[in-house]
ChimeraX commands (.cxc) that place a marker at each C-alpha (Angstrom):
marker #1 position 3.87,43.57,-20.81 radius 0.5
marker #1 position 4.56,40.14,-19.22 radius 0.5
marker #1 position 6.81,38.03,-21.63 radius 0.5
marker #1 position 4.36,35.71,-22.27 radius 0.5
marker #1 position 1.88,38.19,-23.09 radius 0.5
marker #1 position 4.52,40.26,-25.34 radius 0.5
marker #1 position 5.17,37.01,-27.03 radius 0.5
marker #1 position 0.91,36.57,-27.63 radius 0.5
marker #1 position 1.11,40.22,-29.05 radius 0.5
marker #1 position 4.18,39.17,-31.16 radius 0.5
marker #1 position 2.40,36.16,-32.49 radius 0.5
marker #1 position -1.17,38.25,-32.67 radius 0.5
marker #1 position 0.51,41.58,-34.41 radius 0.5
marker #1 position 1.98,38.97,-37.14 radius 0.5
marker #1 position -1.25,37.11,-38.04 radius 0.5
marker #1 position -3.19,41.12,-37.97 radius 0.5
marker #1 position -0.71,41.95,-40.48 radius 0.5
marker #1 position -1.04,39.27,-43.04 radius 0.5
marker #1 position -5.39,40.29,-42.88 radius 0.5
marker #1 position -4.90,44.02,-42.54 radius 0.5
marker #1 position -5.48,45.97,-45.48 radius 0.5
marker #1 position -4.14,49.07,-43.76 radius 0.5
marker #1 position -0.59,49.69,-43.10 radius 0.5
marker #1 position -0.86,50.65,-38.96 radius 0.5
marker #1 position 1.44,50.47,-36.60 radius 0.5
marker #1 position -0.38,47.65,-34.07 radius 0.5
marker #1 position -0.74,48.67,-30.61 radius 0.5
marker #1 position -2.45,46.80,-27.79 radius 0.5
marker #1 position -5.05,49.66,-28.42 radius 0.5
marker #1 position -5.29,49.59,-31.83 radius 0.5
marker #1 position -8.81,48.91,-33.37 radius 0.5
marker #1 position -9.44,45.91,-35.15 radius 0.5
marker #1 position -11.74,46.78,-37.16 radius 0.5
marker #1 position -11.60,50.79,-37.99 radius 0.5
marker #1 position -7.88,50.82,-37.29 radius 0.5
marker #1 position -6.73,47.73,-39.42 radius 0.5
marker #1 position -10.10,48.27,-42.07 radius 0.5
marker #1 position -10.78,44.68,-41.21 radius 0.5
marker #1 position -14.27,43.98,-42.12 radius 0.5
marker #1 position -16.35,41.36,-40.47 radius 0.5
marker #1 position -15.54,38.81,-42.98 radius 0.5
marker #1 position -12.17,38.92,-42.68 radius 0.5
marker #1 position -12.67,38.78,-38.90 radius 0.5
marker #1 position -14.20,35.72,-39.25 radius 0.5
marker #1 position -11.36,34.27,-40.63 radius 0.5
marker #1 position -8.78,36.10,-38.00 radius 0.5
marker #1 position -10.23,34.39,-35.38 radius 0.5
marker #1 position -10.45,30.95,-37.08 radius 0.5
marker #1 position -6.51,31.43,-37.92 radius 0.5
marker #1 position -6.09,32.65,-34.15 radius 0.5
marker #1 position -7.46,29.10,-33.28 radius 0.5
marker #1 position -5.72,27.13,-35.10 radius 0.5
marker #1 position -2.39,28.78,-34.26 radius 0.5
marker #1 position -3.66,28.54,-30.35 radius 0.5
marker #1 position -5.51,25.11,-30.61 radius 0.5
marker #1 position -8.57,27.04,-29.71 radius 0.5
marker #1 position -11.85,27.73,-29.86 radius 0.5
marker #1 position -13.31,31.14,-28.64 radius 0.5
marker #1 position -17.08,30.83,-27.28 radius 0.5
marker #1 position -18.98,33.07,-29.74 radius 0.5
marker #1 position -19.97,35.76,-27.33 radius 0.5
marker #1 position -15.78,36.08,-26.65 radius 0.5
marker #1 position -15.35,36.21,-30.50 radius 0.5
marker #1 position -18.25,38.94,-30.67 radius 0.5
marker #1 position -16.38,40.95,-27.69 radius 0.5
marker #1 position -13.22,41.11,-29.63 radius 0.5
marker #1 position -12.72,45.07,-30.92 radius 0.5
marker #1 position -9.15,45.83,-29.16 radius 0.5
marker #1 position -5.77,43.82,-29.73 radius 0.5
marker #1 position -5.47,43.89,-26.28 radius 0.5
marker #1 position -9.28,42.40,-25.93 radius 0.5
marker #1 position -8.08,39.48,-28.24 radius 0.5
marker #1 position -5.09,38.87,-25.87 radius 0.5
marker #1 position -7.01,39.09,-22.82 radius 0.5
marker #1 position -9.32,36.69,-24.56 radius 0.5
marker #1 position -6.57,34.34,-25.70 radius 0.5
marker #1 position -5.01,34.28,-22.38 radius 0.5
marker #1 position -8.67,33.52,-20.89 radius 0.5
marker #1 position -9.35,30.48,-23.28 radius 0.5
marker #1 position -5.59,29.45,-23.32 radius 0.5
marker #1 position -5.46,29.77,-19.23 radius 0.5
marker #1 position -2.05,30.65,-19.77 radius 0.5
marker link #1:1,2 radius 0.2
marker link #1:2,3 radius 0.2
marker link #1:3,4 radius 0.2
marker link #1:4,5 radius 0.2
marker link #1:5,6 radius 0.2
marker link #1:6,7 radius 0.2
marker link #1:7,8 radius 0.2
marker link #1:8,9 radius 0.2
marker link #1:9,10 radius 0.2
marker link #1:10,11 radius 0.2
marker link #1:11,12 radius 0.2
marker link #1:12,13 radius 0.2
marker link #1:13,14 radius 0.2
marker link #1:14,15 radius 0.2
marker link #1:15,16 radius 0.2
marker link #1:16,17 radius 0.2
marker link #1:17,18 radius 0.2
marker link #1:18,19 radius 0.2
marker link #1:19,20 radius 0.2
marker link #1:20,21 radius 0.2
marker link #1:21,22 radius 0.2
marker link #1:22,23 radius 0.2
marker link #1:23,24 radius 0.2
marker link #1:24,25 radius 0.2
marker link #1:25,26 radius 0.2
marker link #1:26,27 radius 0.2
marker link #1:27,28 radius 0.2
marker link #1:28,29 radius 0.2
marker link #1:29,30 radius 0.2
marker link #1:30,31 radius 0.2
marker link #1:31,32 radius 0.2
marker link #1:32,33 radius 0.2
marker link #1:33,34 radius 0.2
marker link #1:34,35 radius 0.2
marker link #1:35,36 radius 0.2
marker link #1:36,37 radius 0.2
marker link #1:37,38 radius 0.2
marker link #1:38,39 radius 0.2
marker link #1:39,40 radius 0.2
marker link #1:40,41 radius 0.2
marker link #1:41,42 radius 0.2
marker link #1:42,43 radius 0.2
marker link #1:43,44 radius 0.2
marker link #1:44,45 radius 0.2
marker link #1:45,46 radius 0.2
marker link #1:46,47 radius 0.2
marker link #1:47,48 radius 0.2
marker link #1:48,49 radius 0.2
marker link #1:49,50 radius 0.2
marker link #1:50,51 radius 0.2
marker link #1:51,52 radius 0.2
marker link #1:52,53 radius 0.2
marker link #1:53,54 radius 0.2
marker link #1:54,55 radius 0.2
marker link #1:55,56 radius 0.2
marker link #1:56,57 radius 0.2
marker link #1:57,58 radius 0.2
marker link #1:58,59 radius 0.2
marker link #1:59,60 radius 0.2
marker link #1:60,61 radius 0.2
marker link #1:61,62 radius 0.2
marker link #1:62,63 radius 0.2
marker link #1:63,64 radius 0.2
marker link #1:64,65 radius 0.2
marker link #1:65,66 radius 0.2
marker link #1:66,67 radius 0.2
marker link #1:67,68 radius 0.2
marker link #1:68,69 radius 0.2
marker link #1:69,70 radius 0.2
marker link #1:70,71 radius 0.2
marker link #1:71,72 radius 0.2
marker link #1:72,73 radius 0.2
marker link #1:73,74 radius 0.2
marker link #1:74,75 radius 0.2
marker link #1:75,76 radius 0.2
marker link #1:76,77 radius 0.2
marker link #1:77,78 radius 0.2
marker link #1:78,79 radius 0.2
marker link #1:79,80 radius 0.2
marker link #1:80,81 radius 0.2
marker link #1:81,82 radius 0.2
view
């Protein structure tokens, strides 16, 4: 991983924690939803907390996209242009 992407999956993998209910080691292939039991609720509020820490805002079809920690990078570095 490219420093500033490790330091994205730093930031992401501490937000995930605070929403997961399961305790999973986070991986950039690690499953949002089936890995972390994060229902679509709480997904909702992920990705609002994701733009707010990012000054963001994901287009909904990006938010919709989102399954993989690594797809929410890739999407954060997309939006962010970083």
């Amino acid at each position: 991983m490219q420093a500033n992407n490790q330091a994205i999956f730093d930031k992401v993998c501490a937000i995930l924690k605070t929403h997961a209910e399961a305790d999973t080691e986070i991986t950039p292939d690690t499953q949002i939803a089936a890995d972390l039991a994060i229902d679509s609720v709480e997904m909702f509020d992920l990705v609002m907390e994701i733009e707010e820490v990012y000054d963001i805002s994901f287009p909904i079809e990006e938010a919709s996209a989102i399954d993989t920690v690594q797809s929410l990078i890739e999407a954060i570095e997309r939006i962010t242009d970083v």
